[in-house]
N, C-alpha and C positions, 0 to 999 in steps of 0.2 A: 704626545700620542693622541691617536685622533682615533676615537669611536663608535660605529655604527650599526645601523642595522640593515639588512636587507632580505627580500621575500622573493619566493619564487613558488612555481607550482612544484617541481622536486626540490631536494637539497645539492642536487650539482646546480641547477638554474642558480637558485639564489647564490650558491659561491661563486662560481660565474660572472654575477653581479658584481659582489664584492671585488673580486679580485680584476672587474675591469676600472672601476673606481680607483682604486688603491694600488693597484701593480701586484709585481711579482712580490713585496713584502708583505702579503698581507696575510696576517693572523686570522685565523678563525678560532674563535676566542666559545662560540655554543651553538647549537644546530638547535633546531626546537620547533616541532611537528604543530600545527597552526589546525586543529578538525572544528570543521564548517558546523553553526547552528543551526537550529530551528529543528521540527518533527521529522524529517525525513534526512537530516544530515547524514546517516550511515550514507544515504545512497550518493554522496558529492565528494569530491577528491579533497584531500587535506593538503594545503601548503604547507608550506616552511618556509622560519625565520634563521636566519645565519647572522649571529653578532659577530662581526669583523674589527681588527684594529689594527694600525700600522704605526710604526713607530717614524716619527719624524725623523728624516740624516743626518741633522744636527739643529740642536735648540735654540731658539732666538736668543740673543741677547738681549737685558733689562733695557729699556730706555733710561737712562740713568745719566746728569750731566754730569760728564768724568772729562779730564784732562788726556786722558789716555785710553785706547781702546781697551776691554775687559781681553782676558786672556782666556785660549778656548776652553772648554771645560772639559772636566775630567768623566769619565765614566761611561762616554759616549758607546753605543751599541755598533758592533763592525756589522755594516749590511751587503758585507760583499756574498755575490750571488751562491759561490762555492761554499760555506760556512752556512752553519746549523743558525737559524731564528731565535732568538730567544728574548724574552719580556722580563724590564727589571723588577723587583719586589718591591711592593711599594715603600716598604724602609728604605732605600736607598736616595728615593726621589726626597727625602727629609738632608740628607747628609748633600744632594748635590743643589738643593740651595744655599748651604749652609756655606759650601765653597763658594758661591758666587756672592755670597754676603759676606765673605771674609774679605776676596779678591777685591771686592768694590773698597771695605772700611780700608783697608792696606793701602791702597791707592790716593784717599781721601788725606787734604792736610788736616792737622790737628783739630778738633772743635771746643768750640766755649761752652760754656755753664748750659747757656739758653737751646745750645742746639744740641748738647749732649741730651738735655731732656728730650725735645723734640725727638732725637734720636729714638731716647727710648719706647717712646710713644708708635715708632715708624717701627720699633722690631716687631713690639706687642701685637701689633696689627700684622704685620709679615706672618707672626706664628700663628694666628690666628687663620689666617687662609691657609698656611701650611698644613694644619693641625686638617685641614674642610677638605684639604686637595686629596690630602694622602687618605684620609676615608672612604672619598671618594673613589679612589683609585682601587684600596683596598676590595671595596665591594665591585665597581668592574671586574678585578683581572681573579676576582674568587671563584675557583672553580665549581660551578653551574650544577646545583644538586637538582636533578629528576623532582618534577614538583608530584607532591604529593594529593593525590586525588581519590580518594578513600569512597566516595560516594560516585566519582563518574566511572569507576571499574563496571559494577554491577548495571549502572545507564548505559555505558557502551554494550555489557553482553542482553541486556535488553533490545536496542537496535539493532544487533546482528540477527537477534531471533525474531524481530518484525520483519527484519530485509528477506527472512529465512517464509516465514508466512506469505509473507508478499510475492514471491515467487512461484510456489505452491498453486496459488489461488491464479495467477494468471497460468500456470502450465495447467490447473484446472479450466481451463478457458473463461475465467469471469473475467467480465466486461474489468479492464484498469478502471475506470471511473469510479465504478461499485468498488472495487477495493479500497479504491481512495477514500472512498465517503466510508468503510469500516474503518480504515486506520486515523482517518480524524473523529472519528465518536471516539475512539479508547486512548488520544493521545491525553489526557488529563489522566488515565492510569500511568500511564509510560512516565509523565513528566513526577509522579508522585513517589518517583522511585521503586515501583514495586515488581514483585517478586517474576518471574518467567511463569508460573505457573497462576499467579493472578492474571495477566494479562493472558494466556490463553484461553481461561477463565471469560476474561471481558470479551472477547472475540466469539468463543464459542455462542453466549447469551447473543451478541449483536447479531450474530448471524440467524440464530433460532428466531430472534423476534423480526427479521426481515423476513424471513421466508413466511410466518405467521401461522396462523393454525389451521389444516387443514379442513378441508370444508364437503363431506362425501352427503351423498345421497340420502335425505333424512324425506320420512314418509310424515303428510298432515294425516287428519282427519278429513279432509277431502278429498274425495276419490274420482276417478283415479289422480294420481302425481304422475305431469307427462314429462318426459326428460327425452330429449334430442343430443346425438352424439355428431357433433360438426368437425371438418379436419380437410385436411388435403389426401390426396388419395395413397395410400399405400402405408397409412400410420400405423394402422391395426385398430379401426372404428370396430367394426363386426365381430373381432375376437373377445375385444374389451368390453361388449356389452354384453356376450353368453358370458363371460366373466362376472358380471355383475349381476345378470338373472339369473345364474346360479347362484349366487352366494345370498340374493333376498328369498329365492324358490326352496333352495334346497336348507339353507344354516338358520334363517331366518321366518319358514311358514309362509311367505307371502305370496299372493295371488298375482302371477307378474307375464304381461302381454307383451309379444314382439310387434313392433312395423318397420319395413321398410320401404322406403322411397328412394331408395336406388336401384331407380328401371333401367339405369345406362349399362351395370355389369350385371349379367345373369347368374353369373359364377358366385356374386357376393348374395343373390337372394337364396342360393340353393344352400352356399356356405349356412347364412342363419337360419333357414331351416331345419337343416341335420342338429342344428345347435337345440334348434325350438322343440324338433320329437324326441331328441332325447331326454329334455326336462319335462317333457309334455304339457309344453306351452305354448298356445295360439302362435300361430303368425298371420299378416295380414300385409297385402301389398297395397300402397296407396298410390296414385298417380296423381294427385292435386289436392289442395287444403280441403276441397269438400268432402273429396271421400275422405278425408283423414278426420273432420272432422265428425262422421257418420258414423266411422268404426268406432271412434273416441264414446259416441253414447253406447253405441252396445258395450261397451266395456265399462260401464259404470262399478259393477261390481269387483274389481281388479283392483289392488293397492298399487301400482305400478307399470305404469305402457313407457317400455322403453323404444326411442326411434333413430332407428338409422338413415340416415342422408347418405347421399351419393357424395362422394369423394372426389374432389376434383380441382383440380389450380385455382391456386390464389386469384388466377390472371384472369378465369373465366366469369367473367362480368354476367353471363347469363345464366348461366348452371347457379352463382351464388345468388341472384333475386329470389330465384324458384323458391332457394333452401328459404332466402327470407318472409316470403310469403307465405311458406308453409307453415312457418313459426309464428309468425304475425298474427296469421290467420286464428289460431285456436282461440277457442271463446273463453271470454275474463272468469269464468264458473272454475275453471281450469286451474291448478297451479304447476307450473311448468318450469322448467329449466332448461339451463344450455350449458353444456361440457365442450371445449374445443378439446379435439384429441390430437396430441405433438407429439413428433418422437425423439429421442433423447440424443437421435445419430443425426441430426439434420443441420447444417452449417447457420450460422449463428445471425450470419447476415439473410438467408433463407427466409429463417425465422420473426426474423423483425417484420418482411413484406410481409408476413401470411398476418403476422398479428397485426400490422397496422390497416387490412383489408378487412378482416373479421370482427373489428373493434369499430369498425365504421356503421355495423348493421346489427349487431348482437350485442348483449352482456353476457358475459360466459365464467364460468370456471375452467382450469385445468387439469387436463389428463395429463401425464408424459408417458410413452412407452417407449419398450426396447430400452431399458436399463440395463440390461445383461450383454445388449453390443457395442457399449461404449466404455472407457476408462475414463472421461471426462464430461464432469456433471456439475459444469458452470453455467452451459445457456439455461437450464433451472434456474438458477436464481436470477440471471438475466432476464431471463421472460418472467417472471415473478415482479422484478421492479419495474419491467419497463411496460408493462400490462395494468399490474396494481391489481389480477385478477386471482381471486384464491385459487390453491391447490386444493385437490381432492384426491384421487388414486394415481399410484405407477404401477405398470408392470413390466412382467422381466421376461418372458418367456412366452410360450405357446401355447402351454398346460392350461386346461379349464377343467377345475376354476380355479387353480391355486396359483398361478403365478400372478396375482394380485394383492394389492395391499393399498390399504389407506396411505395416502403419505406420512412417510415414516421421515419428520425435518431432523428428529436428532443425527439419524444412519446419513442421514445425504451432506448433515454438517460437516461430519466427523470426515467423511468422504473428501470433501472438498479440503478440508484441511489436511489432510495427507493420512489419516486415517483408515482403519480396514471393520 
């Protein structure tokens, strides 16, 4: 009997195999499901082993110097193609040496003293493989108990619930990379066996301390704090800044001045104005760093001059100098800021060219708006790693001044992870 193994990506492949090796007799003797290592094994196909065995047609004769040929042996298996297969028990393979060790001594003339010992010596050793074969045998053709795996149940239903994460996060549109690099921070949880709810545990903290802690608009003792609201055009710069000189004017007490420097749309200076009488607070239009910096002294007394820029593509090389000039320009007396304002519906690759033009000329924090017209809230953290630049406020709405809020990382985790 001749026994092997053989692998394949399904279990027909590998019989397949088998049974192109071995023929139409051939046994399959255990199937046995082969799942792939390492951290991300859920996601790789599992093979299969197929132990196979075929029974030889008929068994060699010993080599044995006899006078006469041995005679064939008993007990042989019929392998004709019409008739049922079947494998002998390994007790029997004891009894059909025992016929070919009778047939031989029957055959043999009488022995002396010296070679009956010798003899004896020759069976001893015969029983002795006999005794090694049929064990051997015994453990081949024993039927193949399901191994038991008490500790990879609970590992396997751990990588389904990571595959299950993993998922999520890219139909949230996070970058695959960024995923990658969360699922290799908590793979030392996953390998420690623990619990499903540990390891959402470790994801949800990876994600809180990626995102980092929000960073909004805090006033010195130096006055005024100038803050510039920079973006491409149509993000909602002008709404997010009466948003915010409401909430230091009206929640907060503070003495808080508008500018704008977007002389391209007249529509957006009229817009911050209506914003400016109804808090009754200054505005002031600037056309170049010097008036900007002119108005900035009359406004000494103000804890707050917040500034709107003109809005306008990534692409335009000279509307973005002006901005930088304008910003360049304030005097070091000054403590000043820069917000880029993003919106949260803007295509992912969009977003990369605006940031890597605005990161050329500025240090900034982020906005994100228009949370309320999107279901997917991955380029946030997208623009978070690949910027390195802190968050500050989101908004969601149109409402001033309440559709604003500090960034809120636990609500936008939870989000991202399929949460509400």
């Amino acid at each position: 009997m001749t026994i092997k193994k053989f692998q394949g990506r399904t279990e027909e492949e590998a019989t397949a195999r088998a049974r192109e090796e071995f023929g139409p007799q051939t046994v399959i003797m255990n199937v046995k499901e082969i799942k792939p290592k390492g951290l991300l094994r859920s996601f790789k196909a599992s093979t299969f082993e197929v132990t196979a065995a075929v029974e030889e047609s008929e068994q060699p004769a010993a080599r044995v110097p006899a006078p006469a040929p041995l005679p064939p042996l008993t007990g042989n298996i019929n392998m004709a193609a019409d008739e049922p297969i079947s494998i002998p028990k390994p007790e029997p393979v004891k009894e059909m040496f025992a016929s070919v060790e009778n047939t031989w001594a029957s055959s043999m003339p009488p022995k002396g003293p010296e070679e009956k010992k010798k003899e004896n010596v020759l069976e001893n050793n015969l029983e002795e493989k006999l005794e090694s074969l049929q064990s051997l045998l015994e453990k081949k053709l024993a039927p193949q108990q399901p191994e038991e795996l008490p500790k990879e149940a609970p590992v396997d239903e751990n990588f389904k619930f990571i595959k299950m994460i993993y998922s999520i996060l890219l139909d949230n549109e996070v970058d695959e990379k960024y995923v990658n690099q969360i699922m290799d921070e908590v793979e030392k949880v996953m390998k420690g066996g623990a619990s499903v709810d540990l390891i959402l545990s470790s994801i949800y903290q990876k994600m809180v301390l990626k995102f980092g802690q929000p960073q909004p608009i805090e006033l010195s003792e130096r006055k005024p704090k100038v803050v510039f609201f920079i973006g491409p055009t149509g993000v909602g710069k002008t709404t997010t800044i009466a948003k915010i000189a409401s909430r230091f004017k009206v929640e907060k007490g503070k003495k808080v001045a508008l500018f704008t420097a977007d002389t391209y749309r007249i529509a957006a200076a009229e817009q911050l104005r209506t914003y400016a009488n109804i808090l009754d607070t200054p505005l002031d239009i600037v056309y170049s760093s010097e008036e900007l910096n002119e108005e900035l002294r009359k406004s000494e007394e103000y804890d707050l001059v917040l500034v709107d820029t003109a809005g306008f593509s990534h692409k335009n090389e000279e509307q973005r100098n002006e901005t930088k000039e304008l910003i360049d320009q304030v005097p070091g007396e000054y403590q000043k800021e820069v917000y880029l304002v993003l919106s949260a519906t803007t295509k992912y690759r969009d977003l990369l060219d605006i940031a890597d033009i605005y990161r050329k000329n500025f240090q900034f924090k982020l906005i994100f708006t228009k949370l309320d017209e999107t279901s997917c809230f991955g380029n946030i953290l997208n623009m978070k790693l690949y910027t390195g630049a802190d968050l500050s406020y989101s908004t969601y709405g149109q409402n001033v001044p309440e559709d604003i809020e500090i960034f809120d990382t636990q609500k936008i985790v939870k989000l991202l992870l399929g949460g509400k």
